[in-house]
N, C-alpha and C positions, 0 to 999 in steps of 0.2 A: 504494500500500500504506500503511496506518496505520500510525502511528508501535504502537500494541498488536499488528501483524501484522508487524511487522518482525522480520527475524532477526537474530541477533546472530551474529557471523563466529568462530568458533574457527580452533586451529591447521590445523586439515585445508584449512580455503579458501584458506592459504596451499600448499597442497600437500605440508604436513606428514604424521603421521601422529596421531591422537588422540592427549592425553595417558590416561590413566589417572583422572584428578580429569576433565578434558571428559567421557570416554566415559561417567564413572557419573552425571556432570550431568544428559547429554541422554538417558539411562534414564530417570532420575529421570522424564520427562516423558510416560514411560510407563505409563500407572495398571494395577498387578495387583491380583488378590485374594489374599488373606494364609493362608499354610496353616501349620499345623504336623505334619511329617514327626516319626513316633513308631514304631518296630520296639523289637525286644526283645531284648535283647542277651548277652552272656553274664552280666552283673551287674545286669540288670531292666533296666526299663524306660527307655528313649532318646528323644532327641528334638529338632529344631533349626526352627528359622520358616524358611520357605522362601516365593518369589514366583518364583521362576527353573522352575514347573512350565507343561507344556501337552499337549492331547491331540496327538497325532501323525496316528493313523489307529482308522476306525469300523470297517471289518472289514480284520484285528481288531480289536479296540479293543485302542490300545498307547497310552501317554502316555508321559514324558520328565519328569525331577525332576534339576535339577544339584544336586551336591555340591559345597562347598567341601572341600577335601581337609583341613582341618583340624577338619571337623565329627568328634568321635566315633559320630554316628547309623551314619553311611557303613561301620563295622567291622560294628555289629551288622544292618544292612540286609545288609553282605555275608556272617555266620553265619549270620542266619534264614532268608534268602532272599525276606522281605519288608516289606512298611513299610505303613505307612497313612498316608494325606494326608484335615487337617483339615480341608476347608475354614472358618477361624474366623467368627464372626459380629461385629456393629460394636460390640457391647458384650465382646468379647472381646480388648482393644486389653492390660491385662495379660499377660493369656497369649502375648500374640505377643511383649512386651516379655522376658518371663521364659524363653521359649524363643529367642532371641533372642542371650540372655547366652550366659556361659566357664561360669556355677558347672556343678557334676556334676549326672550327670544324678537321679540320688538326690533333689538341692536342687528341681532341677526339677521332679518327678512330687511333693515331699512334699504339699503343699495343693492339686492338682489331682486332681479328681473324672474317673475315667474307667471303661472294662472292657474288659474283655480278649476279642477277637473272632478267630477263625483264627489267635490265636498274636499277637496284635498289639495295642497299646495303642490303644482309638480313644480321643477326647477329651469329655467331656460336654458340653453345650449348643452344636453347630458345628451350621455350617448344611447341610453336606450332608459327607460321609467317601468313603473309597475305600480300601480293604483290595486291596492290588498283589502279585501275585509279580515280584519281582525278576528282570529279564533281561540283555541283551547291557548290557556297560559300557566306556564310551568317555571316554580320557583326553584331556582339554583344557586347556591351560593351566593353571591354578591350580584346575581342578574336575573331576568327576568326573560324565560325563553316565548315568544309569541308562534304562534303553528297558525300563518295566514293563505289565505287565498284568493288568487289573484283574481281579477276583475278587470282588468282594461291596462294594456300598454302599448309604450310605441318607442320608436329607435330611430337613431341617425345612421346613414349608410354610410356618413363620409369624416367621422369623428373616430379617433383612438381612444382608448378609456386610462384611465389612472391607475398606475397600480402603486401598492404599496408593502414595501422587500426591508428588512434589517433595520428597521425603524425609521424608512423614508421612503421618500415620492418619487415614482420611476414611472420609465416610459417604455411603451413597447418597443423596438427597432428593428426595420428591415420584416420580411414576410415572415408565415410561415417554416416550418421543418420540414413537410410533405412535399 
């Protein structure tokens, strides 16, 4: 094995248990793409950066969005009964920053261009959306799993998406492997 394919030993290989700082590490080395979850809530419009989403199952089609239990989105997802996931694009690295933050959610929506679709903020320029009713919610740890289903989306043909690798914002380059 190369010394660049070599692993590095954490607590667990001693038979420990991950720490907390390990476990979000060896995340880290997991590349997601970058969404902002936006519902509507009793004081307008909400909204938090999320990577913690994924489809579950094609029929039906259900996906899966965790909450941090300290997001405000999570109150108004649970009055509206739904939410929309952005998916952002790589020129979109602001907006994940700014959704991201503590400020209110007021601060967040003020110079962000969006409209309003089944009751829900989508975001302008993302590479593709998903307008979700809110289903079964399942508490875990420090979060909050939702089990939604989708309801109405739509996509850009001509936009690259965000991704996010080792605790930063990256870009796809050049095609395809195939």
């Amino acid at each position: 094995m190369s010394q660049r394919d070599a692993f590095h030993p954490t607590t667990a290989d001693s038979g420990q248990s991950l720490t907390s700082t390990e476990f979000r590490g060896l995340m880290g080395e997991w590349s997601t793409g970058v969404t902002v979850v936006t519902s509507q809530g009793e004081h307008g419009p909400s909204g938090f950066t999320a990577n913690a989403i994924t489809s579950v199952s094609l029929t039906p089609p259900l996906l899966l969005i965790c909450f941090d239990l300290s997001v405000r989105t999570l109150e108004a997802v649970r009055r509206s009964g739904r939410c929309c996931l952005n998916f952002l694009a790589a020129d979109q690295v602001d907006l994940s920053t700014r959704f991201a933050g503590k400020d209110a959610p007021a601060a967040k929506f003020a110079e962000c261009r969006y409209e309003m679709k089944l009751g829900v903020p989508v975001l302008a320029g993302v590479v593709a959306y998903l307008i979700c009713q809110a289903g079964q919610e399942i508490a875990i740890g420090d979060h909050v799993v939702h089990v939604a289903r989708p309801l109405r989306g739509g996509r850009s043909q001509n936009r690259e998406p965000l991704v996010f690798f080792r605790s930063g914002y990256r870009q796809l380059v050049g095609g395809g492997l195939d």
